[in-house]
C-alpha positions in Angstrom: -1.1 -82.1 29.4 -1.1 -80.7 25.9 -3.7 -78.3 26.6 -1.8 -77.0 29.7 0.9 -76.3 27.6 -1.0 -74.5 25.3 -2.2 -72.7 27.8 0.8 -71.7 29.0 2.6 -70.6 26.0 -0.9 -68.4 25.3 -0.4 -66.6 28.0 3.2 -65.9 27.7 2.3 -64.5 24.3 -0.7 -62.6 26.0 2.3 -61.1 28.3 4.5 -60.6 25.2 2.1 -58.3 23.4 0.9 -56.4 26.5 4.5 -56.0 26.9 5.3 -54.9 23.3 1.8 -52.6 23.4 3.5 -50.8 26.7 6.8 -50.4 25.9 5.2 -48.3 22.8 2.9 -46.4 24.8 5.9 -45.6 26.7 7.9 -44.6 23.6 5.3 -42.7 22.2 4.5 -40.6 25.9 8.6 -39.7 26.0 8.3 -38.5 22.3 5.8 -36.3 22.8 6.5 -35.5 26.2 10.3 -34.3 24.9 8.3 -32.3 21.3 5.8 -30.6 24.2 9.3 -29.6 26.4 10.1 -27.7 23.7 6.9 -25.7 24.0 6.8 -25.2 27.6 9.8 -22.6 28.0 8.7 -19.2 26.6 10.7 -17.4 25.1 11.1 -13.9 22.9 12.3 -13.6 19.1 13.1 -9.6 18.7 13.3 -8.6 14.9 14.6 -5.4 13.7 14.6 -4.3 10.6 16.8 -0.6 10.2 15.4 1.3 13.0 12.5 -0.2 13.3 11.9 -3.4 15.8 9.0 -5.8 17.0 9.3 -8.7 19.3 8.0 -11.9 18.6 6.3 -14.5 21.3 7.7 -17.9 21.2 4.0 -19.4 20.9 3.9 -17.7 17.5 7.1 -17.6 15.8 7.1 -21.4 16.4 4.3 -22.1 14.4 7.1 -21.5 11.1 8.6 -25.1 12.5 7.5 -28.5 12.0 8.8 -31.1 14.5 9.8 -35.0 14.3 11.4 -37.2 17.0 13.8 -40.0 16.1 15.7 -42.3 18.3 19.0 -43.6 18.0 22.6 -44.7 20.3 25.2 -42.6 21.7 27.1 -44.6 23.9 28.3 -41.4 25.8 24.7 -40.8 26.6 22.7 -41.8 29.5 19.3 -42.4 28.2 16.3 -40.5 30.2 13.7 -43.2 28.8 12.1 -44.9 31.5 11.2 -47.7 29.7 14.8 -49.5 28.2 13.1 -52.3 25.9 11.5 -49.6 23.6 13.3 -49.3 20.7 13.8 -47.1 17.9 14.0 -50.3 15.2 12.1 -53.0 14.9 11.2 -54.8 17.8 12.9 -58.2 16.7 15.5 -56.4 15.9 16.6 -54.9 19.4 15.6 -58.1 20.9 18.4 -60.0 18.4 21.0 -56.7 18.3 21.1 -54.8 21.0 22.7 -55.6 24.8 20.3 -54.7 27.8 23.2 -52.1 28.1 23.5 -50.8 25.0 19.8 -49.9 25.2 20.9 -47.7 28.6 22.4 -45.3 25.3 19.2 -44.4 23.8 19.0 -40.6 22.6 16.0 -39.0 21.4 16.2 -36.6 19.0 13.8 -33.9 17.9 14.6 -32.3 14.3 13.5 -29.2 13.1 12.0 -28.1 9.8 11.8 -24.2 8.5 8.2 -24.0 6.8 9.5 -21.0 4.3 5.4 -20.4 3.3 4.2 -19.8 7.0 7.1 -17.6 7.8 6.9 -15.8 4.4 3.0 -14.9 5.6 4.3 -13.7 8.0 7.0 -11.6 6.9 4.5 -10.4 4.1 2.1 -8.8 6.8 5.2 -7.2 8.7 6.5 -5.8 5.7 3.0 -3.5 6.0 4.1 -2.5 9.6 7.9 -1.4 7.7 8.1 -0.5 4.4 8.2 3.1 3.4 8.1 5.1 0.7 10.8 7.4 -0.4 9.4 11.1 -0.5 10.5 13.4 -3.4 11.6 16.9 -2.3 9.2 20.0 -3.6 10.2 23.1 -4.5 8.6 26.1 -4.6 10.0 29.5 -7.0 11.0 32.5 -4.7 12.7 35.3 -6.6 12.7 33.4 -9.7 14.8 31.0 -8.1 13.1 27.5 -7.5 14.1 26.0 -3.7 13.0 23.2 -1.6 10.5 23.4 0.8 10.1 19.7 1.2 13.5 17.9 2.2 13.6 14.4 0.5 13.3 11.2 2.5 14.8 7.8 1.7 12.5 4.6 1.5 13.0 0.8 3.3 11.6 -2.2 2.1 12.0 -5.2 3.8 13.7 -7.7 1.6 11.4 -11.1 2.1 13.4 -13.4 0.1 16.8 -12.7 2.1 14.8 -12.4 5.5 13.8 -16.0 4.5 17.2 -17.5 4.6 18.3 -15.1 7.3 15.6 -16.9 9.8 16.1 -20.4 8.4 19.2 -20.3 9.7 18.9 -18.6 13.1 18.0 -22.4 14.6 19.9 -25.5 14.0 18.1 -27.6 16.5 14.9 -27.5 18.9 16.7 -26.1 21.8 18.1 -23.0 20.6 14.0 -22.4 19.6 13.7 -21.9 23.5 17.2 -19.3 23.4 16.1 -16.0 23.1 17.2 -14.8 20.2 17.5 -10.9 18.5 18.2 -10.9 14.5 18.6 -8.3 12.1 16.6 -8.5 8.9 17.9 -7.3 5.1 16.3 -4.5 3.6 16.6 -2.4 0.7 17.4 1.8 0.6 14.8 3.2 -2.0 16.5 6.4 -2.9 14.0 9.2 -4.0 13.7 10.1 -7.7 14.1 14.2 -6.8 16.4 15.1 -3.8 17.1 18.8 -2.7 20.2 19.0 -3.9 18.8 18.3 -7.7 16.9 21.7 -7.6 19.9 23.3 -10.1 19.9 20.7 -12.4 16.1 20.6 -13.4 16.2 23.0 -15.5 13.1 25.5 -14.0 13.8 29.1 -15.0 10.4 30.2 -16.0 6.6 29.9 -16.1 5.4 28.5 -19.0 2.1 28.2 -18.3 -1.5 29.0 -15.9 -4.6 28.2 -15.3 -7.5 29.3 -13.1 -11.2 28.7 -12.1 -13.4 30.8 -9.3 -15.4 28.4 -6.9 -17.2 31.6 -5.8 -20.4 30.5 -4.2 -18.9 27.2 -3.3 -20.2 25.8 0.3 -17.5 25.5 3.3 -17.3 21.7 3.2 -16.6 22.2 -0.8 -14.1 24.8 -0.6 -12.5 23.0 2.4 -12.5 19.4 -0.1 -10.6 21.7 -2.5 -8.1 23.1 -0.4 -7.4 19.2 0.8 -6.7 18.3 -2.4 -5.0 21.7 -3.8 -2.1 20.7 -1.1 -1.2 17.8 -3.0 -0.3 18.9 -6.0 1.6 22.0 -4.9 5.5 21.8 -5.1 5.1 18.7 -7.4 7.7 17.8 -10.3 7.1 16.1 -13.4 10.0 14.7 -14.8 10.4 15.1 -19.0 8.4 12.7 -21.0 6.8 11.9 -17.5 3.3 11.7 -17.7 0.7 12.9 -14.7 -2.3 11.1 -13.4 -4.4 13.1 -11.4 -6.1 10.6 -9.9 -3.1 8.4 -9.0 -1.3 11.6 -7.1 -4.8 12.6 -5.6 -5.2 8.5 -3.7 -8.1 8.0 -1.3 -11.0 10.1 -1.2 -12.8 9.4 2.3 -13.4 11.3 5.4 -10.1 9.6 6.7 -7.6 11.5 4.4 -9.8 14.8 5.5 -12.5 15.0 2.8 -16.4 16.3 3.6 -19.5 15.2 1.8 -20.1 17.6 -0.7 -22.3 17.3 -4.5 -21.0 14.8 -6.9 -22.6 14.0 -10.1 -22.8 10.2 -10.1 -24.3 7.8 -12.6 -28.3 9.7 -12.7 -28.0 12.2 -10.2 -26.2 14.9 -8.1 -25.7 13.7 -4.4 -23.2 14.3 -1.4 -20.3 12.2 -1.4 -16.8 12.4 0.1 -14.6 14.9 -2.1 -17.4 16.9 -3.8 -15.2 20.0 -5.3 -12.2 17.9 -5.9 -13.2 18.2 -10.0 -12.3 22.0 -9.5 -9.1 21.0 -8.6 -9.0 18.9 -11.7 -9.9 21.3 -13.9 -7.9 23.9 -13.1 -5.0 21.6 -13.5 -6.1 20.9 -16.6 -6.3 24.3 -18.1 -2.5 24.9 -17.0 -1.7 21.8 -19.2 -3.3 23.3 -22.0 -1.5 26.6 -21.9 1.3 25.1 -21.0 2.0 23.2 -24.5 1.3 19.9 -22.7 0.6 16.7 -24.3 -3.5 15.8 -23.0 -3.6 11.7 -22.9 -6.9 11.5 -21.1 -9.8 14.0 -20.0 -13.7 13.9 -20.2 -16.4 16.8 -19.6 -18.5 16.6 -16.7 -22.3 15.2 -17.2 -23.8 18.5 -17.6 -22.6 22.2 -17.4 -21.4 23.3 -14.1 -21.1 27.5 -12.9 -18.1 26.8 -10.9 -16.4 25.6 -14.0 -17.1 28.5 -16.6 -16.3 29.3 -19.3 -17.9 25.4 -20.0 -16.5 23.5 -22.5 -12.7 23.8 -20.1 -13.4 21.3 -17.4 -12.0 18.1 -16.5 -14.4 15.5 -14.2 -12.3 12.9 -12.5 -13.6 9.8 -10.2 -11.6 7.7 -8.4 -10.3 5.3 -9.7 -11.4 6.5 -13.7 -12.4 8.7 -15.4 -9.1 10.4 -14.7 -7.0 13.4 -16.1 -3.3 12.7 -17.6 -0.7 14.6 -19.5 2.5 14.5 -21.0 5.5 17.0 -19.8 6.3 17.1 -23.6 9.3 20.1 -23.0 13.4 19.6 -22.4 13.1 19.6 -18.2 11.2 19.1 -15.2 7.6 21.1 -14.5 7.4 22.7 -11.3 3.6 22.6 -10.0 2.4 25.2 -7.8 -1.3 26.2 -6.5 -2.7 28.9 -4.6 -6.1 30.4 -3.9 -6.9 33.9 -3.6 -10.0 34.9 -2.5 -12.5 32.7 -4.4 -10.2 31.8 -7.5 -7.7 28.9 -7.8 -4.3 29.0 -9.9 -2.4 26.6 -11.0 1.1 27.7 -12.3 3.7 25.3 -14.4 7.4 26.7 -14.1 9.6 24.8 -16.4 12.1 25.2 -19.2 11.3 27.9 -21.4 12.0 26.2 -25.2 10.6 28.7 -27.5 7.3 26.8 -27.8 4.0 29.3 -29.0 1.0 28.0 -27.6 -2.7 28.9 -29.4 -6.2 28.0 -27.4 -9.4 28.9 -29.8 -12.5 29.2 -27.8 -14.0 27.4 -26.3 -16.9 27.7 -28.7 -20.8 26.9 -27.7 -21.9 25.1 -31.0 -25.1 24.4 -29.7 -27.2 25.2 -26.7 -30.9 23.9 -25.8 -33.5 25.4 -23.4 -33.4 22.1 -21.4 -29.4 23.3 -20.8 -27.9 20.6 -22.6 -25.4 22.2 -25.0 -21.9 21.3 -26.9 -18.8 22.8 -27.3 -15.2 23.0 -28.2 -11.9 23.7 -28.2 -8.9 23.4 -29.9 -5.0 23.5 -29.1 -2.4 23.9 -30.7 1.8 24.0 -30.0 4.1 25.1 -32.5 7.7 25.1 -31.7 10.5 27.4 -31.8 11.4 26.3 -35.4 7.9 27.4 -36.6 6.7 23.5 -36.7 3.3 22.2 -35.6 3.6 19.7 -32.8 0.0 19.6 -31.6 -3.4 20.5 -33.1 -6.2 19.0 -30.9 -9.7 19.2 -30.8 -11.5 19.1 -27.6 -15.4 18.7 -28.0 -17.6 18.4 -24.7 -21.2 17.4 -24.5 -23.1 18.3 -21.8 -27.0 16.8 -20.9 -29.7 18.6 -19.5 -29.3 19.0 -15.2 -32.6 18.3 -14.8 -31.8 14.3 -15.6 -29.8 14.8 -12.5 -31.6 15.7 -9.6 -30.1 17.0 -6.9 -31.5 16.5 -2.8 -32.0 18.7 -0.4 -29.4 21.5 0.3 -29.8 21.7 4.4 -26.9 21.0 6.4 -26.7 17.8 8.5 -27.8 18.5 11.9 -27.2 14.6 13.0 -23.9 12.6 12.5 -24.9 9.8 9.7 -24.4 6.2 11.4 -21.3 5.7 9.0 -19.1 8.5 9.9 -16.4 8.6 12.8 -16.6 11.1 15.9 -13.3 12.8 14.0 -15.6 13.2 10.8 -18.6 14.9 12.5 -16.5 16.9 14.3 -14.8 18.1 11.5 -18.1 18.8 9.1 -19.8 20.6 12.1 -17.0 23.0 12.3 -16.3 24.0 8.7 -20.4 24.2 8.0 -20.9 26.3 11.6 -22.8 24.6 13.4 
């Protein structure tokens, strides 16, 4: 008789158990049955930023949530869980609490959370797809009169920060994730540091300084690598006490922003690269600084002595990112920078404020020269002002090695596009070399 009874009240605890264990399968299949609902109803999340806009798929602006169900009672609410005994307490607790109807009233709940670091990834790579630069206005001098040929832009940047809270509070719950939804994101006007209407304000009534180099034997894809990067200096301003970075103005140097292999001295020898001529640019730039009275904060000779840049001991090499060539606009207003090529010869011209300033180049001087072509020379500068006092006296001393420790390869054109270039690129070098 005893054992019957045990047996009895084993199996009634065998039936409680199995009972318990389904009603929380069946809990746990209605949460995350009602967390997958949320997923199944696509839906669109358009973003505009200014004019700009982009729409958004539900299955990835959803991964910026994180999601947890919760169950609790609303007595107004007919429960849609199949399974009344499961409970959102403790077991016990439901059993000792809660009516049979009470437990009709059981609402699930599934709460939201904004994940600020995955949306901010996000927001980070769209601000590539939306931000802007502002663009400066150029001028040009016609008549002696300097005028805009280049109308000034305004710049956007998307503000991340405020976009941040803007989205974190777009949903309150996980239905409205399903509502498509359109929101405007914050973004800041970057106003241009030179606008068109500035141009009688600057203070550009003369030219103050010029210089020139002759590229005369220069091959097509060289001359056309010097006319790329000629176009970006013309029309540019530099503000008073400003100081210009060739390199920095001049950005990439690849066959994507137009450039043609072309001779380069690098490290121990003379080989084709992308850009080959820009140091012609350079240079010339460099020699309007120095009759121009301009402060000279960085510059370096090239590796040896190069024809295109006679007379030697005047050139300025620059590699991206260093060695680079920067100088001071040391006078009362702005420097106007114009460039031109006629014929073989290049010109740079700085219009600016005329202040009285006498400017004195001496040489440059070959101090020594060696049959192997290695040789050394200087210059010097100097800029005395209007009051008859000395503002600068430089020295600018260039060594040159011999060109033979820099051989250079053969001099045939390419007659097969190189594995590393793009259809656009082979193109382009068969038509400036004629072939």
């Amino acid at each position: 008789m005893s054992n019957g009874r045990v047996l009895i009240k084993t199996k009634r605890a065998v039936r409680g158990l199995f009972g318990l264990f389904f009603a929380m399968s069946i809990l746990f299949l209605a949460l995350s049955q009602g967390v997958s609902a949320q997923t199944t109803t696509e839906s669109e999340l358009s973003l505009k930023v200014g004019e700009f806009s982009k729409s958004i798929p539900y299955s990835e602006y959803t991964n910026w949530f994180s999601f947890s169900a919760s169950l609790s009672l609303d007595s107004s609410y007919r429960s849609e869980i199949e399974n009344i005994d499961s409970c959102f307490q403790e077991n016990i607790l439901c059993n000792l609490l809660l009516t049979q109807r009470a437990k009709l009233h059981t609402k699930k709940k599934v709460a939201i959370s904004f994940e600020k670091e995955k949306a901010g990834s996000f927001l980070e790579k769209l601000s590539g797809e939306i931000n802007k630069e502002p663009v400066n206005a150029k001028f040009k001098i016609e008549n002696g009169k300097a005028s805009a040929f280049v109308a000034d832009e305004k710049g956007l940047s998307l503000d991340i920060e405020k976009s941040l809270e803007t989205l974190s509070v777009l949903f309150k719950s996980s239905s409205e994730l399903q509502e498509k939804k359109e929101v405007s994101l914050p973004f800041i006007v970057l106003e241009p540091n030179i606008k068109a209407k500035d141009v009688n304000d600057l203070g550009i009534n003369t030219l103050i300084g010029e210089g020139k180099s002759n590229f005369k034997g220069s091959t097509n894809s060289r001359v056309h690598n010097i006319r790329t990067a000629m176009v970006k200096y013309d029309g540019l301003l530099l503000a008073p006490g400003e100081e210009f970075s060739f390199v920095d103005i001049l950005g990439p140097v690849d066959g994507e922003h137009g450039y043609l292999p072309e001779l380069v001295i690098k490290q121990d020898k003379t080989e084709p690269e992308f850009g080959g001529g820009i140091c012609q640019v350079s240079t010339t730039a460099f020699r309007a600084a120095v009759y121009s009275g301009l402060e000279i904060t960085a510059r370096k000779n090239h590796a040896y002595a190069v024809s295109y840049y006679y007379p030697h001991g005047m050139d300025a090499t620059i590699y991206v990112p260093r060695p680079d060539l920067k100088f001071k606009n040391n006078t009362p207003g702005h420097i106007l920078i114009q460039t031109k090529i006629e014929g073989t010869e290049l010109t740079f011209s700085f219009y600016g404020t005329d202040d009285g300033r006498r400017v004195e180049v001496d040489g440059p001087h070959i101090l020594e020269k060696n049959p192997d072509g290695s040789m050394r020379t200087r210059f010097t500068q100097k800029v005395i002002t209007k009051s008859g006092q000395e503002m600068i006296n430089d020295s600018f001393n260039s060594f040159y090695d011999s060109p033979a420790k820099y051989p250079h390869p053969s001099q045939e054109k390419l007659t097969k596009k190189p594995k590393d270039w793009s259809k656009s690129q082979w193109e382009l070098y068969k038509k400036v070399n004629g072939l």
